[in-house]
C-alpha positions in Angstrom: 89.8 74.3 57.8 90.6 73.1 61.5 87.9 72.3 64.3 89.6 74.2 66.6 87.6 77.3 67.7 89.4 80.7 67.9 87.2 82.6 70.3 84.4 81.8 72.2 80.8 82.4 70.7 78.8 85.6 71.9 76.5 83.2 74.4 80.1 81.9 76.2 81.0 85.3 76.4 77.7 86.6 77.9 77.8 83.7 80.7 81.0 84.3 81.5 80.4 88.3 81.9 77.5 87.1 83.9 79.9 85.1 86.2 82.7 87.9 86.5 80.0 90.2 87.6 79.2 88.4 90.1 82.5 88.0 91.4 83.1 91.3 90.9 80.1 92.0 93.1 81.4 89.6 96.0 85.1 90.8 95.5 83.9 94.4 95.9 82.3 93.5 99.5 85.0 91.3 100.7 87.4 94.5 100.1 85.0 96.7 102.1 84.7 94.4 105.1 88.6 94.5 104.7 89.2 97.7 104.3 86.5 98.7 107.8 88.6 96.2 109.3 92.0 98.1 109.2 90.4 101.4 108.9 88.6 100.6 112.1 90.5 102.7 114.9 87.9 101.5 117.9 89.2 100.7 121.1 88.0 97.5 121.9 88.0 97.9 125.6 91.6 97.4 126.6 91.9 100.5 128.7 90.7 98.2 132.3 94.0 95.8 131.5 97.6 95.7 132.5 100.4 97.4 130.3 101.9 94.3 129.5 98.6 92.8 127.9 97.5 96.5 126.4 101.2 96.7 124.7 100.8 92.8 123.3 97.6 93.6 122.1 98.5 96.8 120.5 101.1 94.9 119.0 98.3 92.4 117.8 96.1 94.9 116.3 99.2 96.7 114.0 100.2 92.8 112.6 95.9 92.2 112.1 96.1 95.6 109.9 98.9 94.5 107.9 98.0 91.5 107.2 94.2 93.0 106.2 96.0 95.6 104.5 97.7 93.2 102.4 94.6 91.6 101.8 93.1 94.7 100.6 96.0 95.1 98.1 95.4 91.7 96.8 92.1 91.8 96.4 92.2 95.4 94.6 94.6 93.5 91.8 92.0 91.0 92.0 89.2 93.3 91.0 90.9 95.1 88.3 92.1 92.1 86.9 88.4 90.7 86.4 87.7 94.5 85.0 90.4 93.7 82.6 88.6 90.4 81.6 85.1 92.1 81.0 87.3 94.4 78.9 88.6 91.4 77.0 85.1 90.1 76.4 83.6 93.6 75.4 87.0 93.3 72.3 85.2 89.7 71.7 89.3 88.6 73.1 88.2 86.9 76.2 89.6 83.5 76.7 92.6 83.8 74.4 96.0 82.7 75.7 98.1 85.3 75.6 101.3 82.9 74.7 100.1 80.5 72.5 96.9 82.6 71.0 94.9 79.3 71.6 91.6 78.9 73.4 91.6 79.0 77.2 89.4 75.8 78.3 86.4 76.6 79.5 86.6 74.8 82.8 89.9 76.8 83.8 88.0 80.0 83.1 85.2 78.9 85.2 88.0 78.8 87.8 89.7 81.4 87.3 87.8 83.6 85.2 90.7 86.4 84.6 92.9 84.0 83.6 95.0 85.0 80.4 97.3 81.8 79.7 96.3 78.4 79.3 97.6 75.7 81.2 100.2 74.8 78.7 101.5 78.3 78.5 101.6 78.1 82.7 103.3 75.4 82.7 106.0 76.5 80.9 106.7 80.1 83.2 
C-alpha cells in the first residue's frame, strides 16, 4: 500500500470549510459594496457645471458601472464556485484534482480554496 493520501482527513476538511466561510463572508460584502455602487443612480452634484464636463462625466459614470458590473459578475462565479467547494467537502471530495484524481496540495488550496486541479493538471491546459 502507497503513502500517498487520497482525501484529506475530516480535521483538513473542517479548517478548510472554516476558511471558505470566511471568504464566502468577505466575498458576499465585497459584491454588495459593488453592486450599491452601480445600482447607485445619485447625482453627485454635476447639475452647477458646464455641458461639456456633465456629458464627460456622464460618460465616466456609464464606463465606472461596467466595469463594477463586471466586477459583480466575477465575483458572483467567485461565490458559487467556493459554494461548490463546501459542496465538495460535505461529499468528503474536496481537494481532489479533477484530472489526475490526485491530492490538491494543501498550500495551493489555502490559496485558492475552490481550486479543482492541481498544478500539474494546470499546467498542462
Amino acid at each position: 500500500m502507497s503513502d500517498v493520501k487520497l482525501k484529506f482527513s475530516d480535521d483538513d476538511l473542517q479548517e478548510f470549510k472554516a476558511l471558505i466561510e470566511e471568504k464566502i463572508a468577505n466575498a458576499k460584502d465585497d459584491l454588495a459594496l459593488l453592486e450599491s455602487a452601480y445600482k447607485n443612480n445619485a447625482d453627485n452634484g454635476t447639475e452647477d457645471t458646464s455641458h461639456s464636463f456633465k456629458s464627460f462625466d456622464e460618460g465616466s459614470d456609464t464606463m465606472a458601472k461596467e466595469a463594477n458590473v463586471q466586477l459583480a459578475i466575477r465575483q458572483e462565479k467567485f461565490i458559487r464556485d467556493l459554494k461548490n467547494a463546501l459542496l465538495r467537502i460535505e461529499n468528503k471530495t474536496y481537494g481532489i484534482c479533477r484530472v489526475t484524481g490526485k491530492l490538491i496540495q494543501k498550500e495551493r488550496l489555502k490559496l485558492v480554496p475552490h481550486a479543482t486541479l492541481s498544478i500539474e493538471a494546470k499546467r498542462k491546459q
